[in-house]
C-alpha positions as CSV (number, residue, x, y, z in Angstrom):
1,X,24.9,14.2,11.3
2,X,27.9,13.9,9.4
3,X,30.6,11.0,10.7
4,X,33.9,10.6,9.6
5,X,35.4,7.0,10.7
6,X,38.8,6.1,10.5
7,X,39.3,2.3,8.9
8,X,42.5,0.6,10.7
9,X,42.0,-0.1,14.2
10,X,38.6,1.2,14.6
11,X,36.9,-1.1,11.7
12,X,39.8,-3.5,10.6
13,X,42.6,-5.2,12.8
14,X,45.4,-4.1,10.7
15,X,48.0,-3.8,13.1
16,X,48.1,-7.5,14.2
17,X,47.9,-8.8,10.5
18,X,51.1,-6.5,9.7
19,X,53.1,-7.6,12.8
20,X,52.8,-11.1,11.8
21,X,54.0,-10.1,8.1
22,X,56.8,-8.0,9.7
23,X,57.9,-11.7,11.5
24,X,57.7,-14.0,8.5
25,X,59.5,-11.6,7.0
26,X,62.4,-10.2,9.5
27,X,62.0,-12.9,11.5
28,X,61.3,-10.2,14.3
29,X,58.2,-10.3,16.8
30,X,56.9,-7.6,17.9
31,X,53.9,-8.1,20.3
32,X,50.8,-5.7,20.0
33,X,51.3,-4.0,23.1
34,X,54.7,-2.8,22.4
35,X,53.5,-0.8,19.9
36,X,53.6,2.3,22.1
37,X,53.7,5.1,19.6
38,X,51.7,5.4,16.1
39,X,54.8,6.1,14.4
40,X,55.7,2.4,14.1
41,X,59.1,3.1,13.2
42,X,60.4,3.9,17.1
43,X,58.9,0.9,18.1
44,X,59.7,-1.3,15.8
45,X,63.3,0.0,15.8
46,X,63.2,0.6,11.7
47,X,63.9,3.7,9.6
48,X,60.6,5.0,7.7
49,X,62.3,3.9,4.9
50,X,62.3,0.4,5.9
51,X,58.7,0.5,7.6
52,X,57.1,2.3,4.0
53,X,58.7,-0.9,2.3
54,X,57.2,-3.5,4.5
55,X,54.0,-1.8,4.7
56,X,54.0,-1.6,0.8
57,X,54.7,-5.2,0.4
58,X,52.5,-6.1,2.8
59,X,49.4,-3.6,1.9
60,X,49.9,-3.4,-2.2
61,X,51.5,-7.1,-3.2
62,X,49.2,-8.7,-1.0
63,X,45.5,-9.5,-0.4
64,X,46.2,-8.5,2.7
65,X,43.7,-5.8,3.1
66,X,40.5,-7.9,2.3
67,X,41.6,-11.1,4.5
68,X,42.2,-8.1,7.7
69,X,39.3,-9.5,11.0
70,X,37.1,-7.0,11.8
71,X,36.9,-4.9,15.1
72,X,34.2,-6.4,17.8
73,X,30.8,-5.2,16.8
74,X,32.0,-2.4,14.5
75,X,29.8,-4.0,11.1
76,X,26.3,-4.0,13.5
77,X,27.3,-0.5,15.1
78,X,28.5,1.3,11.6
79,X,24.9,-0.1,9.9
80,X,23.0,1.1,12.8
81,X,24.3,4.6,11.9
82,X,22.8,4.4,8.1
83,X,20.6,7.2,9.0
84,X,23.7,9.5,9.2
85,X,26.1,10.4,6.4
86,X,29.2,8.1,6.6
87,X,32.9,9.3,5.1
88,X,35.1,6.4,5.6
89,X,38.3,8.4,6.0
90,X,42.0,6.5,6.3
91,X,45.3,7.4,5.7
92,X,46.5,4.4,4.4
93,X,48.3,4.8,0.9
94,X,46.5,5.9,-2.3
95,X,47.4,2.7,-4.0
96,X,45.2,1.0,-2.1
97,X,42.4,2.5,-3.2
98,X,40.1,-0.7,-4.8
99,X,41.4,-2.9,-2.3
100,X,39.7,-1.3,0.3
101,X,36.9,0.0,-1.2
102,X,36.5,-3.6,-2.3
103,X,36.7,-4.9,1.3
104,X,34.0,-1.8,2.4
105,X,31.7,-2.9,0.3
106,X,32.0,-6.5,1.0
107,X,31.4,-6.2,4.8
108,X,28.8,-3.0,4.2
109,X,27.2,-3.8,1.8
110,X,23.6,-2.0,2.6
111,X,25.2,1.0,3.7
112,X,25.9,4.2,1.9
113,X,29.1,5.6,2.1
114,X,31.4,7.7,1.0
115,X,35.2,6.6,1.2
116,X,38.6,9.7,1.0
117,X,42.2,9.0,1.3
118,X,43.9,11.4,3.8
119,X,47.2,12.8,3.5
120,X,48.4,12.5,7.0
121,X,50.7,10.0,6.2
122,X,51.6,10.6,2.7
123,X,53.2,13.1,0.6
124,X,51.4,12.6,-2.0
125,X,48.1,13.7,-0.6
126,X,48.0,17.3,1.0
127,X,44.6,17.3,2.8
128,X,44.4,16.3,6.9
129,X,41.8,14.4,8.3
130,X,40.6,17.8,10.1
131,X,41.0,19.8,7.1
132,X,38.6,16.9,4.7
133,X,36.2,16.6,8.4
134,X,36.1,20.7,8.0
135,X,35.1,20.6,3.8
136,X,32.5,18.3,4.3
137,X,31.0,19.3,7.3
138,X,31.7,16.3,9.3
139,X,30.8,16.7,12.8
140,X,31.8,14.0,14.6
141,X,35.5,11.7,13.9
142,X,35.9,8.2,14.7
143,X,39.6,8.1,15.2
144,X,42.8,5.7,17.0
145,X,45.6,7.8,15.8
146,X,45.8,10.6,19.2
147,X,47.7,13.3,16.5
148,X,44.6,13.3,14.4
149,X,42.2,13.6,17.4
150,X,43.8,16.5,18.8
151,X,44.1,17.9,15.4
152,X,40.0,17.8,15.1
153,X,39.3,18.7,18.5
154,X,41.0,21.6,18.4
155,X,39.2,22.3,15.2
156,X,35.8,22.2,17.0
157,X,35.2,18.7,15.8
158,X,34.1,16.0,18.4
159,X,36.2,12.8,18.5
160,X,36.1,9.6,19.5
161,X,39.1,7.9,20.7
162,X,39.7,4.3,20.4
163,X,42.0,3.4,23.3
164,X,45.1,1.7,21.8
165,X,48.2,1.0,23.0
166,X,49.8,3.9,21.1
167,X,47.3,6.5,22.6
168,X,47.8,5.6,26.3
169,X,50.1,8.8,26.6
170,X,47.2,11.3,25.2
171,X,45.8,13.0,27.8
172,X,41.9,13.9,26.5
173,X,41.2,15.2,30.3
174,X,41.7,18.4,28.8
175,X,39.5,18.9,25.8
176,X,36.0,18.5,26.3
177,X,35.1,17.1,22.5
178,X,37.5,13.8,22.7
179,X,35.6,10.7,24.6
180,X,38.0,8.2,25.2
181,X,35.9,4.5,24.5
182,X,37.3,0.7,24.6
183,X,35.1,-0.7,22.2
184,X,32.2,0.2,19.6
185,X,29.5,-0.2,22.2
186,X,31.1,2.3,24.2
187,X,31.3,4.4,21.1
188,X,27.5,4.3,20.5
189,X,26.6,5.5,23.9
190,X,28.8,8.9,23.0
191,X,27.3,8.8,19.4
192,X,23.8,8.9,21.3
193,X,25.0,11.6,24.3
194,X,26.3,14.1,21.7
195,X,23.1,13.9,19.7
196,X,23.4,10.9,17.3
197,X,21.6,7.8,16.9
198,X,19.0,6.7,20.0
């Protein structure tokens, strides 16, 4: 089987790393849980314009990306999947390229992977997560972000939802390929109903 898994917030804890950049340097706290919506500009009360910025000083002048903690148990679930094809699949900027193939390989470093920069955020990438899932036969997406999960699902592509605070409002009751989990052992037990690893 062919699995797609997202990077931020399913692998890495990017979000809590940024917040506390976004307070050292507006001097503005945001908590996680107030991040209600994955468009962090209406929760953080910023224009995109100001939100790109801080992301880009935070993600591209920084080491930021290879110093993010990793999600509970996501290293010893990913590995255990080696017998599957892995696209690591993000939509964090181009730029950033090295730096987090870099920080894949350091915490993977057994595992064979392939890594592609979406376009969901960006303008200057034009391919979705469903449409790169759909090229390359991916099966099965790993996901946070509730827009790109409904975008797969309704492309015939199961997802797994990692429940956020931003996601709370998605409502997966009503497609039967989007399996709502709190953590990465949660995510194996789907992985293994839907016909992956055992």
């Amino acid at each position: 089987m062919k699995i797609g898994i997202d990077i931020d917030e399913v692998i890495a804890e990017y979000l809590k790393h940024f917040l506390k950049f976004v307070h050292k340097k507006t001097g503005k706290k945001f908590e996680y849980n107030s991040i209600f919506d994955y468009n962090f500009c209406k929760p953080l009360g910023m224009s995109f314009e100001e939100v790109s910025d801080l992301i880009e000083a935070h993600t591209c002048n920084t080491n930021a990306l290879l110093e993010l903690d990793l999600i509970e148990d996501a290293v010893e679930s990913i590995n255990s999947l080696s017998d599957h094809e892995i696209f690591f699949i993000t939509s964090r900027h181009l730029n950033n390229f090295h730096k987090t193939k870099e920080f894949l390989e350091r915490n993977f470093p057994e595992l064979k992977f392939d890594l592609i920069f979406s376009g969901d955020a960006w303008k200057n990438l034009n391919k979705s997560k469903k449409e790169i899932c759909l090229e390359n036969g991916i099966s099965l997406m790993i996901e946070d972000n509730p827009n790109y999960v409904l975008d797969c699902s309704k492309a015939g592509i199961n997802s797994i939802l990692f429940d956020k605070p931003w996601n709370k409002n998605l409502d997966e009751k009503g497609y039967k390929n989007i399996f709502r989990v709190k953590n990465w052992k949660e995510a194996k037990k789907v992985i293994q109903e839907i016909g992956g690893v055992k």
